[in-house]
C-alpha atoms as one frame of an Amber mdcrd trajectory, in Angstrom:
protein
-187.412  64.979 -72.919-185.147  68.098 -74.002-181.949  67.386 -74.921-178.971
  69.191 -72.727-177.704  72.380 -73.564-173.843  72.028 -75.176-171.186  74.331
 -74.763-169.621  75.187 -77.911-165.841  75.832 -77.847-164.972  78.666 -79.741
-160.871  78.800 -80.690-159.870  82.114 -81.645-156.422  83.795 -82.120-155.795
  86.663 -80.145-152.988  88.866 -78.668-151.314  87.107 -75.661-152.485  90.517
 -73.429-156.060  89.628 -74.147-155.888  85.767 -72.891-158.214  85.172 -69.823
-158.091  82.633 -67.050-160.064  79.500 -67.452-158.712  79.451 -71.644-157.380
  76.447 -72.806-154.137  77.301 -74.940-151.919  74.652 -77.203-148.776  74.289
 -76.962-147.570  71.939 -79.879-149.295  69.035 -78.333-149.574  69.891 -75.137
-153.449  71.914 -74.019-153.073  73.311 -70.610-156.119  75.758 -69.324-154.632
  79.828 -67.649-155.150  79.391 -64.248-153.217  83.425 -63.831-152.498  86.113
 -66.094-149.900  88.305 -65.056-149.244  91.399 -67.264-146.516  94.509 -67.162
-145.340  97.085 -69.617-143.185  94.531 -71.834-144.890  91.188 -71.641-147.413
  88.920 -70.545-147.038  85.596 -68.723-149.488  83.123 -68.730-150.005  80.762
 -65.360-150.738  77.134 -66.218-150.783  73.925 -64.238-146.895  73.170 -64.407
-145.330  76.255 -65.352-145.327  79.588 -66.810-145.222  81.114 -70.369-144.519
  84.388 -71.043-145.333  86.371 -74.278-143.827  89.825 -75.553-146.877  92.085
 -76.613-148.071  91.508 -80.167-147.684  87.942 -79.843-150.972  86.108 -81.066
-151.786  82.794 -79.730-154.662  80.295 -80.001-157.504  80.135 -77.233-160.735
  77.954 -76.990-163.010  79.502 -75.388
Protein backbone atom coordinates (compact mmCIF):
# COMPACT_ATOMS: atom_id res chain seq x y z
CA UNK A 1 0.00 0.00 0.00
CA UNK A 2 1.03 3.78 -0.83
CA UNK A 3 1.51 5.83 1.84
CA UNK A 4 -0.88 9.17 2.04
CA UNK A 5 0.03 12.21 0.49
CA UNK A 6 1.14 15.04 3.40
CA UNK A 7 0.59 18.53 3.24
CA UNK A 8 3.58 20.42 3.98
CA UNK A 9 3.12 23.74 5.85
CA UNK A 10 5.09 26.30 4.46
CA UNK A 11 5.56 29.58 7.06
CA UNK A 12 6.63 32.51 5.27
CA UNK A 13 6.81 36.25 6.20
CA UNK A 14 4.99 38.47 4.13
CA UNK A 15 3.35 41.97 4.01
CA UNK A 16 0.05 42.00 6.02
CA UNK A 17 -1.77 43.17 2.37
CA UNK A 18 -0.70 39.88 0.90
CA UNK A 19 -2.25 37.50 3.81
CA UNK A 20 -5.05 35.19 2.41
CA UNK A 21 -8.00 33.55 4.07
CA UNK A 22 -7.60 30.05 5.29
CA UNK A 23 -3.61 31.25 6.72
CA UNK A 24 -2.83 30.41 10.02
CA UNK A 25 -1.04 33.55 11.68
CA UNK A 26 0.74 33.67 15.40
CA UNK A 27 0.11 35.85 17.62
CA UNK A 28 2.68 35.42 20.56
CA UNK A 29 1.14 32.17 21.51
CA UNK A 30 -1.92 32.36 20.25
CA UNK A 31 -2.43 30.61 16.12
CA UNK A 32 -5.75 31.63 14.84
CA UNK A 33 -6.48 30.79 10.88
CA UNK A 34 -8.02 34.45 8.47
CA UNK A 35 -11.36 33.62 8.03
CA UNK A 36 -11.71 37.66 6.09
CA UNK A 37 -9.36 40.02 4.78
CA UNK A 38 -10.53 43.37 4.59
CA UNK A 39 -8.20 45.95 2.92
CA UNK A 40 -8.40 50.02 2.23
CA UNK A 41 -5.92 52.68 1.31
CA UNK A 42 -4.16 52.81 4.91
CA UNK A 43 -4.39 49.36 6.38
CA UNK A 44 -5.35 45.93 6.40
CA UNK A 45 -7.44 44.02 8.95
CA UNK A 46 -7.32 40.56 9.31
CA UNK A 47 -10.77 38.50 10.35
CA UNK A 48 -10.09 35.67 12.79
CA UNK A 49 -12.28 33.50 14.97
CA UNK A 50 -12.63 36.02 18.01
CA UNK A 51 -11.66 39.23 16.75
CA UNK A 52 -9.97 41.42 14.38
CA UNK A 53 -6.35 42.63 13.74
CA UNK A 54 -5.52 45.29 11.76
CA UNK A 55 -2.08 46.07 10.15
CA UNK A 56 -0.74 49.49 8.61
CA UNK A 57 0.83 48.63 5.10
CA UNK A 58 4.45 47.50 5.26
CA UNK A 59 3.82 45.52 8.20
CA UNK A 60 5.29 41.87 7.71
CA UNK A 61 3.82 39.08 9.57
CA UNK A 62 4.25 35.28 9.72
CA UNK A 63 1.83 32.87 7.69
CA UNK A 64 1.82 28.98 7.31
CA UNK A 65 0.61 28.14 4.48
Amino acid sequence: MSKPLTRLALRLVVDARRARVGDLIELGELTRRVTCVKGSDRDTTLVVRDGSITFAHGVRIVVQR
